[in-house]
PDB file of N, CA, C and O in Angstrom:
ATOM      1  N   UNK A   1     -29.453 -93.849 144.414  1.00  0.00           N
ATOM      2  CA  UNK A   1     -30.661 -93.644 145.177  1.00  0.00           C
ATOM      3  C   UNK A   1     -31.685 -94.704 144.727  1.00  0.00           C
ATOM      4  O   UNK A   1     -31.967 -94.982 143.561  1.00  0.00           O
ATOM      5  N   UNK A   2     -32.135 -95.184 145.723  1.00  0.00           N
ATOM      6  CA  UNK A   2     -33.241 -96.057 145.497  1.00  0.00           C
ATOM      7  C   UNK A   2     -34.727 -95.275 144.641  1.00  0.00           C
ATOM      8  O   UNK A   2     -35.138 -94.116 144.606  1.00  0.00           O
ATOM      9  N   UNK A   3     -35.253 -96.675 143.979  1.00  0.00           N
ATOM     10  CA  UNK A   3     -36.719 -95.966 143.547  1.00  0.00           C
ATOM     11  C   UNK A   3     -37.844 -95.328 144.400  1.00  0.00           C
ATOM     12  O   UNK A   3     -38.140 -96.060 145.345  1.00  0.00           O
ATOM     13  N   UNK A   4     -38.430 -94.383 144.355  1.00  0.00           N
ATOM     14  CA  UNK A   4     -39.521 -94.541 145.337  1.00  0.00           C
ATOM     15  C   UNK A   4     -40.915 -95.267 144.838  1.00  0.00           C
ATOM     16  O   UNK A   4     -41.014 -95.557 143.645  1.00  0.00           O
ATOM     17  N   UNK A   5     -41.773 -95.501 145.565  1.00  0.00           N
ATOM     18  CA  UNK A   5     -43.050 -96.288 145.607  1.00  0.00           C
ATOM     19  C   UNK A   5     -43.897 -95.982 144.786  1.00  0.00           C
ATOM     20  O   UNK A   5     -44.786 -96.648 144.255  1.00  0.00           O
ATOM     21  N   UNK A   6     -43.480 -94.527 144.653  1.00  0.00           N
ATOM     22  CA  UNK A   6     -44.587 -94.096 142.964  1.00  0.00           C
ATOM     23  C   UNK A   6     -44.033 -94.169 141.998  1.00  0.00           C
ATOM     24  O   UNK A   6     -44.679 -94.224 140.952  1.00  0.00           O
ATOM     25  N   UNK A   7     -42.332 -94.201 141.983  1.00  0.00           N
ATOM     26  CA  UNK A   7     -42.110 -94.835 140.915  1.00  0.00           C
ATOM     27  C   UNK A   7     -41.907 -96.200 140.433  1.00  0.00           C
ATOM     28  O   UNK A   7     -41.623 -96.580 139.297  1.00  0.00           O
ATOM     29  N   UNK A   8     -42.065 -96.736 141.294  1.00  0.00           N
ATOM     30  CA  UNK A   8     -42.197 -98.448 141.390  1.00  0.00           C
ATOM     31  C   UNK A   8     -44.222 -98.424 140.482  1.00  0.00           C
ATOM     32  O   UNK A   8     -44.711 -98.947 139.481  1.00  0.00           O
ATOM     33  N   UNK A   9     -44.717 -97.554 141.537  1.00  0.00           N
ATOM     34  CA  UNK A   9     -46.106 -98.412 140.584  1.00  0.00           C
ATOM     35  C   UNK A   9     -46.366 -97.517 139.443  1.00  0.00           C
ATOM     36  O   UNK A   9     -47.430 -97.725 138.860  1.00  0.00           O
ATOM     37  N   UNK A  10     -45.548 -96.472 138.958  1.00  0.00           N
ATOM     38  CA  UNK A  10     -45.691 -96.138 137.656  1.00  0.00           C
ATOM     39  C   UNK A  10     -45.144 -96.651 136.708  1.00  0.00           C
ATOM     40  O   UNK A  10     -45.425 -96.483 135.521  1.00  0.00           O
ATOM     41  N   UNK A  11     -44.175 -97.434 137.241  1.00  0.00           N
ATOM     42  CA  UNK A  11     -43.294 -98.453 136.402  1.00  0.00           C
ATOM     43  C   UNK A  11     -43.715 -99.838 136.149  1.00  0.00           C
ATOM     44  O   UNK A  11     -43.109-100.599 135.395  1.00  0.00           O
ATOM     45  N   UNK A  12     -44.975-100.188 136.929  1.00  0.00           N
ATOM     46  CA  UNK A  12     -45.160-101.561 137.220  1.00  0.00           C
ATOM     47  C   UNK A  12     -46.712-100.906 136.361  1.00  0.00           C
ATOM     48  O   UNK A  12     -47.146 -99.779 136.601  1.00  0.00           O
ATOM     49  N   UNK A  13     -47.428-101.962 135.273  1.00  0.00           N
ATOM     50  CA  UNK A  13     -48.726-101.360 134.898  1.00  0.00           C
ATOM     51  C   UNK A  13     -49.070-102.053 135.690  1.00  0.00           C
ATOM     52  O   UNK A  13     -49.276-101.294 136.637  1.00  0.00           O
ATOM     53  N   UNK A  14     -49.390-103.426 136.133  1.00  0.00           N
ATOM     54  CA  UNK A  14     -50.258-104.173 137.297  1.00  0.00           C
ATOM     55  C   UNK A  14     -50.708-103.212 138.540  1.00  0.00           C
ATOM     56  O   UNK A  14     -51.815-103.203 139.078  1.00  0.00           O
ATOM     57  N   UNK A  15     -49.343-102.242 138.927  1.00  0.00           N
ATOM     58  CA  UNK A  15     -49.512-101.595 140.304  1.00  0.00           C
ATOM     59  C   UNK A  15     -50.306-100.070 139.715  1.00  0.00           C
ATOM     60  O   UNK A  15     -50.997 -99.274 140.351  1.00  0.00           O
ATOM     61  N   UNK A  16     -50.014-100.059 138.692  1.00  0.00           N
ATOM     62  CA  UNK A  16     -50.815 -98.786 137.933  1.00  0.00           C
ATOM     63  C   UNK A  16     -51.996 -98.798 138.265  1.00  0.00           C
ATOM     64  O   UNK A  16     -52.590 -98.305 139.224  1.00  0.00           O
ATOM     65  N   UNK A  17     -52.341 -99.451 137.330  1.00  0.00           N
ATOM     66  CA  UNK A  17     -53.723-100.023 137.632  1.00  0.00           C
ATOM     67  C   UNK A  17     -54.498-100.169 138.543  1.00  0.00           C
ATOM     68  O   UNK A  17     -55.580 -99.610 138.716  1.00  0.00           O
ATOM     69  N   UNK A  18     -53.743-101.276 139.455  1.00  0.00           N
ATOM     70  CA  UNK A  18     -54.799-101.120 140.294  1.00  0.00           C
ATOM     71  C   UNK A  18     -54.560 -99.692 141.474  1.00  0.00           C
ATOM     72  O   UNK A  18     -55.422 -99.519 142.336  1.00  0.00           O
ATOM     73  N   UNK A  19     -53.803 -99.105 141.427  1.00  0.00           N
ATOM     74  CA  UNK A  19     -53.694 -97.328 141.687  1.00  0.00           C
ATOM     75  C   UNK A  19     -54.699 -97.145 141.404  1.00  0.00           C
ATOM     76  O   UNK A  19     -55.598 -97.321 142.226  1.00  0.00           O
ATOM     77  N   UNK A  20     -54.997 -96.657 139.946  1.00  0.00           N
ATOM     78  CA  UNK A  20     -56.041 -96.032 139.588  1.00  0.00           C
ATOM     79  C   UNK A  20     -57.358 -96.624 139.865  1.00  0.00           C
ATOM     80  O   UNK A  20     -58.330 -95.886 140.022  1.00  0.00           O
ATOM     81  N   UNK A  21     -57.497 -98.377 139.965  1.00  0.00           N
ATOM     82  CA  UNK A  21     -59.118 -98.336 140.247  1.00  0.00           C
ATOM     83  C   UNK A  21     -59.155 -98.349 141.716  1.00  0.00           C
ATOM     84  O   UNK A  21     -60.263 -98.753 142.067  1.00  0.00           O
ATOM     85  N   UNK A  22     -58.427 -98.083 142.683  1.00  0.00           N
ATOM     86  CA  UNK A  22     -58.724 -97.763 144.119  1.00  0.00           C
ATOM     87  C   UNK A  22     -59.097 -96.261 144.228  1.00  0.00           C
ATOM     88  O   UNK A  22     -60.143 -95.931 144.789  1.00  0.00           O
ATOM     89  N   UNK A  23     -58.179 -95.280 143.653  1.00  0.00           N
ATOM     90  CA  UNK A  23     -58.501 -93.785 143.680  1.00  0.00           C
ATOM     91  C   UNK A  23     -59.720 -93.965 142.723  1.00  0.00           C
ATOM     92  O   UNK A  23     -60.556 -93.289 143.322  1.00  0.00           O
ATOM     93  N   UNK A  24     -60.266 -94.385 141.763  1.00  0.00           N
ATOM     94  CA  UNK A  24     -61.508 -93.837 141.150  1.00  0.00           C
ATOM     95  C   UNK A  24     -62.784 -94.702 141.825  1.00  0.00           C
ATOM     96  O   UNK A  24     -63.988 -94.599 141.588  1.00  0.00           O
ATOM     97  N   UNK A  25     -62.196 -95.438 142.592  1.00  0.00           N
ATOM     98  CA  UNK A  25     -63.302 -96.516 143.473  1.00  0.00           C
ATOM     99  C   UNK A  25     -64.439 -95.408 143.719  1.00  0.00           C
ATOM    100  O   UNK A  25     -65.595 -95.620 143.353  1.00  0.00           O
ATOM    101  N   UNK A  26     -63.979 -93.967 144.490  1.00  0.00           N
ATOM    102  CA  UNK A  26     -64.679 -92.788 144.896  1.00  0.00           C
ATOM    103  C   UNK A  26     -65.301 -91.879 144.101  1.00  0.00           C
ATOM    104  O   UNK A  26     -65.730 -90.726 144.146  1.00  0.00           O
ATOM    105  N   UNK A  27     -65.186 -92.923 143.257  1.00  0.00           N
ATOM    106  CA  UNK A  27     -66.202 -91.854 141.571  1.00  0.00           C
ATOM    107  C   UNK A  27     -67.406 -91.892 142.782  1.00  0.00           C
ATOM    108  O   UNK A  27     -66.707 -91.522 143.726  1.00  0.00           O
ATOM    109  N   UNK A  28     -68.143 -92.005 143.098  1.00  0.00           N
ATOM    110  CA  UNK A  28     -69.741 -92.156 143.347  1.00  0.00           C
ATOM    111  C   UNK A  28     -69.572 -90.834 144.562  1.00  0.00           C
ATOM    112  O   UNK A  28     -69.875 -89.641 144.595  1.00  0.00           O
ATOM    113  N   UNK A  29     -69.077 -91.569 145.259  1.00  0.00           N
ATOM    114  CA  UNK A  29     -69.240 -90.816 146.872  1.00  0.00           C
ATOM    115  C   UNK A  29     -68.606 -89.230 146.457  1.00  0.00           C
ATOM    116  O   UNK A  29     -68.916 -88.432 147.342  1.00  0.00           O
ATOM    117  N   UNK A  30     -67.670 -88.480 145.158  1.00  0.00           N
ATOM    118  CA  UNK A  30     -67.313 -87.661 145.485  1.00  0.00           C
ATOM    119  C   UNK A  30     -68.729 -87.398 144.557  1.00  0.00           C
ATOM    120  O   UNK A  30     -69.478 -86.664 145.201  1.00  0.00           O
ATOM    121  N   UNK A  31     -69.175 -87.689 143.551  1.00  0.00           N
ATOM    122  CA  UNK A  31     -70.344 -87.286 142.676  1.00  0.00           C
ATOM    123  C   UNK A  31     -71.688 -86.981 143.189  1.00  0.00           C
ATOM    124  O   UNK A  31     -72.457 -86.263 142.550  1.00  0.00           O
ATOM    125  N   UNK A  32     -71.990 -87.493 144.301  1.00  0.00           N
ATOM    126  CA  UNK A  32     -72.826 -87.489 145.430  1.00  0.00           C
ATOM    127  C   UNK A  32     -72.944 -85.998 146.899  1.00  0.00           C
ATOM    128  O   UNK A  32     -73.792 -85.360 147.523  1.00  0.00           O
ATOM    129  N   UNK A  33     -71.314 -86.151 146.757  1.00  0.00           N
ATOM    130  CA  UNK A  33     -70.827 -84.665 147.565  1.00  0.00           C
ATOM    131  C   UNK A  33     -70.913 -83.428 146.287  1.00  0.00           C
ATOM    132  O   UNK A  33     -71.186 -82.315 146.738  1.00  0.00           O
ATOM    133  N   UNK A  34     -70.760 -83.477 145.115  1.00  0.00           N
ATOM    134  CA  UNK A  34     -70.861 -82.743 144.324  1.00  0.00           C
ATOM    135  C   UNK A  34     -72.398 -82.357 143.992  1.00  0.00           C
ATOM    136  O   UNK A  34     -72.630 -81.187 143.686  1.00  0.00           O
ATOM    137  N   UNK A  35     -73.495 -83.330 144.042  1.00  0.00           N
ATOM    138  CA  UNK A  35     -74.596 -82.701 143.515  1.00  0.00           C
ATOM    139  C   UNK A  35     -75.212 -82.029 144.979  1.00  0.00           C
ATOM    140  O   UNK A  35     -75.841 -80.971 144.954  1.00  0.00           O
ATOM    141  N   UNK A  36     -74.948 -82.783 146.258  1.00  0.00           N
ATOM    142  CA  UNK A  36     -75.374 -82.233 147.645  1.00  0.00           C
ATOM    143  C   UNK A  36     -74.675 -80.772 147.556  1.00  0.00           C
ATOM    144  O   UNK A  36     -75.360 -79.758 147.686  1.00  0.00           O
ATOM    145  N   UNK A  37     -73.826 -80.738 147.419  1.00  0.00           N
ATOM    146  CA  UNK A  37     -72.958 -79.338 147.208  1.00  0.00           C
ATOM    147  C   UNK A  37     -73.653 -77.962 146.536  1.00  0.00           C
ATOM    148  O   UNK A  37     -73.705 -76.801 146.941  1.00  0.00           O
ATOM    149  N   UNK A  38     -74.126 -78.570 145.416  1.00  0.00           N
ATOM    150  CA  UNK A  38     -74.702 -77.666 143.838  1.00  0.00           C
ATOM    151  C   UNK A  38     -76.385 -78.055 144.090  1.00  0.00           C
ATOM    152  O   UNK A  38     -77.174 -77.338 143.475  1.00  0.00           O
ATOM    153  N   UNK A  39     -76.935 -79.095 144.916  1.00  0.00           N
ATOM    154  CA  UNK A  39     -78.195 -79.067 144.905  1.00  0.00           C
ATOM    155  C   UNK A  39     -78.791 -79.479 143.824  1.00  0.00           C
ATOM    156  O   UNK A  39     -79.944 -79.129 143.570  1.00  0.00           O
ATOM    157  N   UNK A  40     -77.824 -80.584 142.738  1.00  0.00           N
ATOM    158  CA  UNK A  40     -78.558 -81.054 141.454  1.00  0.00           C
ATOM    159  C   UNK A  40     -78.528 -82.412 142.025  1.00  0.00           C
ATOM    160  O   UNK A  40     -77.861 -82.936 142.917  1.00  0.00           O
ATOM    161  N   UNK A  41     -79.593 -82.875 141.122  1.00  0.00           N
ATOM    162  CA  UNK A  41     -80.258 -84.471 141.780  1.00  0.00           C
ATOM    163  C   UNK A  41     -78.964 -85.792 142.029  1.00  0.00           C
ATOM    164  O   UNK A  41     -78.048 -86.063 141.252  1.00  0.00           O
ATOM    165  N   UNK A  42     -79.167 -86.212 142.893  1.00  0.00           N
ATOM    166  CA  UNK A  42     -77.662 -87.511 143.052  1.00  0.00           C
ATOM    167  C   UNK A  42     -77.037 -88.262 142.032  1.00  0.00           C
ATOM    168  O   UNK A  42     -75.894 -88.719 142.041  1.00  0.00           O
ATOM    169  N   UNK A  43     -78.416 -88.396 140.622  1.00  0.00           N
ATOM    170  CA  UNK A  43     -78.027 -89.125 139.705  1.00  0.00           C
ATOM    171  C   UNK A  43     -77.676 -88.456 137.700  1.00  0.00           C
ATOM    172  O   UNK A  43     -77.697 -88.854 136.535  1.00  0.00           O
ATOM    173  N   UNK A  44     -77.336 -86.979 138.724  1.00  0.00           N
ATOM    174  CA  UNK A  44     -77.079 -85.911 137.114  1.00  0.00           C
ATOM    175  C   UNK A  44     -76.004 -86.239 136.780  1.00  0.00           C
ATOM    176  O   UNK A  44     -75.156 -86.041 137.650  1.00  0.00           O
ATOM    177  N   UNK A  45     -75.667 -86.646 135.920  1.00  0.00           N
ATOM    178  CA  UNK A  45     -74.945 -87.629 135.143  1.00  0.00           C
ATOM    179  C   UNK A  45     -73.425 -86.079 135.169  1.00  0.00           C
ATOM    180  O   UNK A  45     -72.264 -86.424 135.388  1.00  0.00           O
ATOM    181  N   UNK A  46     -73.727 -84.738 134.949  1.00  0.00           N
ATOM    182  CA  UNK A  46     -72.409 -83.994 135.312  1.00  0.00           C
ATOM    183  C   UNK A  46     -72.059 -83.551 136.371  1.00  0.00           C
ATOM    184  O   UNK A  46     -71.192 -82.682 136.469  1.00  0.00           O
ATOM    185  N   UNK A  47     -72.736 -84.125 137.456  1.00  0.00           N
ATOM    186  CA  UNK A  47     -71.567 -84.721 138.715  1.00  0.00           C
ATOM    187  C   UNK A  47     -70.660 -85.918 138.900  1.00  0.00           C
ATOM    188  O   UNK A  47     -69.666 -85.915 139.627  1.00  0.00           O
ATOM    189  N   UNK A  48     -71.189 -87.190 138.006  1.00  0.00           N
ATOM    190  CA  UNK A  48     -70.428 -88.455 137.730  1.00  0.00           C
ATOM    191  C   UNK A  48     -69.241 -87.630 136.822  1.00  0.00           C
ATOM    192  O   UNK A  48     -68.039 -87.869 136.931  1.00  0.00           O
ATOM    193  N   UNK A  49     -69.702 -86.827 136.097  1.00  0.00           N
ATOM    194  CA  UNK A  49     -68.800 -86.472 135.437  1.00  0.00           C
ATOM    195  C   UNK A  49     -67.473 -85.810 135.401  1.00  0.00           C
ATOM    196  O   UNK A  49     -66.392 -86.084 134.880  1.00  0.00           O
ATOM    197  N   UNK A  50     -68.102 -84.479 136.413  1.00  0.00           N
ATOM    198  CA  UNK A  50     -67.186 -83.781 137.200  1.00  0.00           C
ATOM    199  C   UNK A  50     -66.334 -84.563 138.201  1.00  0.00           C
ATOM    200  O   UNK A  50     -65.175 -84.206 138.412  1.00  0.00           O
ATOM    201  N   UNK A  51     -67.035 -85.944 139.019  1.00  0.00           N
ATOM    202  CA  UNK A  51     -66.364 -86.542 139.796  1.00  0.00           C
ATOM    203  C   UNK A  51     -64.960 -87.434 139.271  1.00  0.00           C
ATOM    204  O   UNK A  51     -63.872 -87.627 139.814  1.00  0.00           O
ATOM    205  N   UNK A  52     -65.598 -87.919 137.813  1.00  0.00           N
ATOM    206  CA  UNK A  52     -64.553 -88.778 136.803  1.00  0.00           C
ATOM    207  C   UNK A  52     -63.135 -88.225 136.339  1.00  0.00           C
ATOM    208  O   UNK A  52     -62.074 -88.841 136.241  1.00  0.00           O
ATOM    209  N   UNK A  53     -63.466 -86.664 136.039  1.00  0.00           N
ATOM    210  CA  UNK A  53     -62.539 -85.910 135.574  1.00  0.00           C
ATOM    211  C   UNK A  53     -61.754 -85.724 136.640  1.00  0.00           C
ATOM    212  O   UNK A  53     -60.599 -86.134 136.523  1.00  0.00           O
ATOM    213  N   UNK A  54     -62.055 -85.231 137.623  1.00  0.00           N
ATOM    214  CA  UNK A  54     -61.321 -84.757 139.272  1.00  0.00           C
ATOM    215  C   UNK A  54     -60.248 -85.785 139.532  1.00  0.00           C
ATOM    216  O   UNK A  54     -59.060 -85.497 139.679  1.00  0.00           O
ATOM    217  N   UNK A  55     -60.839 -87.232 139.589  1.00  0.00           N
ATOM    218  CA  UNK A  55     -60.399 -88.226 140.298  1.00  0.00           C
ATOM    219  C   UNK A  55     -58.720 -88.511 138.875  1.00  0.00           C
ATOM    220  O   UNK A  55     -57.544 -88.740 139.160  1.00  0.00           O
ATOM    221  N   UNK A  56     -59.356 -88.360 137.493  1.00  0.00           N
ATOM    222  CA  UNK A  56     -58.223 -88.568 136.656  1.00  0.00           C
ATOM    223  C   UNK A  56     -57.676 -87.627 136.386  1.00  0.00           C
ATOM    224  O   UNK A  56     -57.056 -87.647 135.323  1.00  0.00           O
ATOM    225  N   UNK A  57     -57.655 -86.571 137.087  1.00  0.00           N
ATOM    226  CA  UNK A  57     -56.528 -85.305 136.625  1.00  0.00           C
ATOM    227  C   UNK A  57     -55.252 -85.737 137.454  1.00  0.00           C
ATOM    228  O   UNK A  57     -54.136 -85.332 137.128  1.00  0.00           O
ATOM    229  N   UNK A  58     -55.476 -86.672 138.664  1.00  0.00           N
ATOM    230  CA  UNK A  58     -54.396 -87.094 139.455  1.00  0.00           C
ATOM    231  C   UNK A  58     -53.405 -88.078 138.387  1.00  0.00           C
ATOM    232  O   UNK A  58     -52.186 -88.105 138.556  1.00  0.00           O
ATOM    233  N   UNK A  59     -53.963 -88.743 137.461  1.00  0.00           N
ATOM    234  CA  UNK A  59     -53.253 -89.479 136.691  1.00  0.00           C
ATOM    235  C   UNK A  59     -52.581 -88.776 135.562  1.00  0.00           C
ATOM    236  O   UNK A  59     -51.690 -89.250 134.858  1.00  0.00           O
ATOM    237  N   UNK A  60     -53.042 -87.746 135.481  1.00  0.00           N
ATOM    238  CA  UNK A  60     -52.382 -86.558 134.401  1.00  0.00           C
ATOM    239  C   UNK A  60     -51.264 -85.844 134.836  1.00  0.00           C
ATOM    240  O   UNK A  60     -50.430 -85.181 134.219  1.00  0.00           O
ATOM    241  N   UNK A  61     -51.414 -86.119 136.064  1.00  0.00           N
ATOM    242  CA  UNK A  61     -50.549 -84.983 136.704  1.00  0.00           C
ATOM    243  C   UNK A  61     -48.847 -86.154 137.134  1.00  0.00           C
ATOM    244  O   UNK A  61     -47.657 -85.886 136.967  1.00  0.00           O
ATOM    245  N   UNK A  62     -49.515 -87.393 137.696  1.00  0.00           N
ATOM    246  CA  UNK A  62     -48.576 -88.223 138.006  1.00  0.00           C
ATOM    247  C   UNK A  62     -47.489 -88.616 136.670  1.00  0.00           C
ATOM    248  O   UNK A  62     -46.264 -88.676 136.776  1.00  0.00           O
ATOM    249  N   UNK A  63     -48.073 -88.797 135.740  1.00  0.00           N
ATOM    250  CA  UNK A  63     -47.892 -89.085 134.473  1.00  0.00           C
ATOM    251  C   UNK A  63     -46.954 -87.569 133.581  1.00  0.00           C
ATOM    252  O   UNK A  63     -46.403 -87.987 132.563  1.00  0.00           O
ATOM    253  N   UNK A  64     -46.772 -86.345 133.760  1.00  0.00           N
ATOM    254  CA  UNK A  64     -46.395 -85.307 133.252  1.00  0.00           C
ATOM    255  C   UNK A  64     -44.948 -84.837 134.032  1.00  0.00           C
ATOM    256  O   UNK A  64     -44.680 -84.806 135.233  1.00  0.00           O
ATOM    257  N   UNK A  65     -44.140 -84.490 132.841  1.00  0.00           N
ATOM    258  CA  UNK A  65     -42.936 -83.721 133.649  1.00  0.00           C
ATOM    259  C   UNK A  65     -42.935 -82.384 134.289  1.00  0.00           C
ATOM    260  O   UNK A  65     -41.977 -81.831 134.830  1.00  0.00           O
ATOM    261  N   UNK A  66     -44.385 -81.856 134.122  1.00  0.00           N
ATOM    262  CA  UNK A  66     -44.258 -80.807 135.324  1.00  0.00           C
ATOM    263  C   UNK A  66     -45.736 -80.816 135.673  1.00  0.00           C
ATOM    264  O   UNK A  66     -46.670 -80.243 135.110  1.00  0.00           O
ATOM    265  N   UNK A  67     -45.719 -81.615 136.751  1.00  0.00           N
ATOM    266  CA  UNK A  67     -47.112 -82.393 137.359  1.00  0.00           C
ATOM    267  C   UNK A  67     -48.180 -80.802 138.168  1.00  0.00           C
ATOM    268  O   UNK A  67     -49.370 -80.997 138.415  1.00  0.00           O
ATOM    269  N   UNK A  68     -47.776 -79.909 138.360  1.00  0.00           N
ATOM    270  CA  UNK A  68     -48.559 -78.471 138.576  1.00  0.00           C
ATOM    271  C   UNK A  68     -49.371 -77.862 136.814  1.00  0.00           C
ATOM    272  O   UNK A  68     -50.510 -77.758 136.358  1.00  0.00           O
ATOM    273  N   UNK A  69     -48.689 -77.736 136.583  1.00  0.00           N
ATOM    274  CA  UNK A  69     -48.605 -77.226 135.187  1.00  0.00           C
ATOM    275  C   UNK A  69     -49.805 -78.133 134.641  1.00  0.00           C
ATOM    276  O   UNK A  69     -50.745 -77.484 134.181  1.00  0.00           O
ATOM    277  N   UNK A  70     -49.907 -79.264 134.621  1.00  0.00           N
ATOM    278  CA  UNK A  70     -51.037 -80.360 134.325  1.00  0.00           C
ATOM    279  C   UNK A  70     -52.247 -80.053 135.017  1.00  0.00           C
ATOM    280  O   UNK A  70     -53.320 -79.695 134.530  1.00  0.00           O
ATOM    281  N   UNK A  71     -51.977 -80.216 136.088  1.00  0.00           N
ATOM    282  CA  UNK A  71     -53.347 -79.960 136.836  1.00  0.00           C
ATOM    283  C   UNK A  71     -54.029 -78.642 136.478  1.00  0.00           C
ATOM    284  O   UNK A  71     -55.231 -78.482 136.264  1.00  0.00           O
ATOM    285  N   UNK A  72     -52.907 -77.581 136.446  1.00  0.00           N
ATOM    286  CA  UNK A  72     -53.501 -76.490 136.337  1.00  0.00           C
ATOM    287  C   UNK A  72     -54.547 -76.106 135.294  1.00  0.00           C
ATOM    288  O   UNK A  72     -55.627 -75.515 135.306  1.00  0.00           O
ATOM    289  N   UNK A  73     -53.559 -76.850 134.149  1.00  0.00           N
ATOM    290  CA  UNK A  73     -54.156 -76.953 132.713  1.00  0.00           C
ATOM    291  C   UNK A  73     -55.928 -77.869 132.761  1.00  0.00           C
ATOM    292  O   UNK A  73     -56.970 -77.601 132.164  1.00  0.00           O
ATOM    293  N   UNK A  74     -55.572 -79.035 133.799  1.00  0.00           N
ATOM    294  CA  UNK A  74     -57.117 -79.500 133.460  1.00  0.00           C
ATOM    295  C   UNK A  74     -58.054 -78.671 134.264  1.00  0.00           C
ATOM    296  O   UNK A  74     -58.984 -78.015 133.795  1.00  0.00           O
ATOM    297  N   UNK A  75     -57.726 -78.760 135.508  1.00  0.00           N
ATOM    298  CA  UNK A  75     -58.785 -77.605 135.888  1.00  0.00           C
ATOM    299  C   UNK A  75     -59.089 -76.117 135.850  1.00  0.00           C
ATOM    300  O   UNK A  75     -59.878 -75.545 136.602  1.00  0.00           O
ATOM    301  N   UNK A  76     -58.128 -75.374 134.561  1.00  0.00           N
ATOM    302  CA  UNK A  76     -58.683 -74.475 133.967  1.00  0.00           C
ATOM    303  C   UNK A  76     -59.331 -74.822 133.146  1.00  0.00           C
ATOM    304  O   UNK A  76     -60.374 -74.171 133.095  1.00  0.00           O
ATOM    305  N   UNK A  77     -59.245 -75.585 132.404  1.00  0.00           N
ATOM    306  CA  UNK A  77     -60.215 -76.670 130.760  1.00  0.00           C
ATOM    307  C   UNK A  77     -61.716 -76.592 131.926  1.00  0.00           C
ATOM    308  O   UNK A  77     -62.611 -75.802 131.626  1.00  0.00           O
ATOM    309  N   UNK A  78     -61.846 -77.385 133.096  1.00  0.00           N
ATOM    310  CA  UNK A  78     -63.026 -77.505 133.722  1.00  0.00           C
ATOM    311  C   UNK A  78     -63.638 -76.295 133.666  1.00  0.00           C
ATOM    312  O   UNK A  78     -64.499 -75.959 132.853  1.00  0.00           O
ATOM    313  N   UNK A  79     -63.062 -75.488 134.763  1.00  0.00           N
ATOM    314  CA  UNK A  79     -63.684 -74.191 134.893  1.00  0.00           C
ATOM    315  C   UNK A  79     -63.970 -73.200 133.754  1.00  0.00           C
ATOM    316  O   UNK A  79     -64.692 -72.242 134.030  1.00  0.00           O
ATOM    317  N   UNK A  80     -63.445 -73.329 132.387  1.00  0.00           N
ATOM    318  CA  UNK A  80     -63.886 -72.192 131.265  1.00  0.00           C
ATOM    319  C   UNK A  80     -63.930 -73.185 129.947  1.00  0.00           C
ATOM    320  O   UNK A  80     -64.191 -72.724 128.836  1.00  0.00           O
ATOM    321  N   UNK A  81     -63.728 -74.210 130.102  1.00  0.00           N
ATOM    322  CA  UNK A  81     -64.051 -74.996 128.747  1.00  0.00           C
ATOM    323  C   UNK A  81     -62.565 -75.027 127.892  1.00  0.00           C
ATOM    324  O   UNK A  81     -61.368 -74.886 128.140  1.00  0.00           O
ATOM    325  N   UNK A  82     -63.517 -75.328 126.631  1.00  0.00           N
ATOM    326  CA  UNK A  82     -62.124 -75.521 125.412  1.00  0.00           C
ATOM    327  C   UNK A  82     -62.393 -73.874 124.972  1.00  0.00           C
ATOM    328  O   UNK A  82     -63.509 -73.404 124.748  1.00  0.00           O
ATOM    329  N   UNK A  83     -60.897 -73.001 124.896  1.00  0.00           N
ATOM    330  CA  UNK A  83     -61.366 -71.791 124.447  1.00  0.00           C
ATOM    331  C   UNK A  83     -60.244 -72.173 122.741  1.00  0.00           C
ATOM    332  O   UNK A  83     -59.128 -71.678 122.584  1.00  0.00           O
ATOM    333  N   UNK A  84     -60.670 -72.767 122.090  1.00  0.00           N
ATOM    334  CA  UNK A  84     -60.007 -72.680 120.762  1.00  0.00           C
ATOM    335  C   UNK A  84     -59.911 -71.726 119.901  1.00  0.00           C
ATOM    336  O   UNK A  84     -60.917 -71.146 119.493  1.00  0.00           O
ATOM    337  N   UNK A  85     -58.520 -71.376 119.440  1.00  0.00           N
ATOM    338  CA  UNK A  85     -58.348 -70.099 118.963  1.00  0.00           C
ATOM    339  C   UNK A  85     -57.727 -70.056 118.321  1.00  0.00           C
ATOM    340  O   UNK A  85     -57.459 -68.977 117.793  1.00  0.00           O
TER     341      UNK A  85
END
């Protein structure tokens, strides 16, 4: 069976790369829908933030052998924090 295209640019760092700075290109515009959303000012630095994390959980997830399980894990971390125990 041939490779597929995501595994070609997970295999390739050049194509990695620039993967990732096209998907995080939208850091702003989703950080922007996030404070319009929540009604905090355009430039509150934890909507850049929230937007940063969002956009790289896709790389956590691409990157993991059970790519659900990842996501799930970061955006439970978002929604309740570090519960260390």
């Amino acid at each position: 069976m041939s490779p597929s295209v995501t595994d070609l640019v997970r295999d390739t760092p050049a194509l990695s790369e620039y993967a990732r700075r096209m998907w995080t290109r939208h850091q702003e515009a989703l950080a922007h829908a996030v404070a319009d959303a929540t009604g905090a000012e355009p430039d509150d630095p934890r909507c850049a933030a929230l937007a940063r994390f969002t956009l790289e959980a896709s790389a956590l997830a691409r990157d993991s052998a059970d790519p659900a399980r990842a996501l799930d894990a970061a955006f439970d971390l978002l929604e309740h924090g570090w519960q260390a125990g």
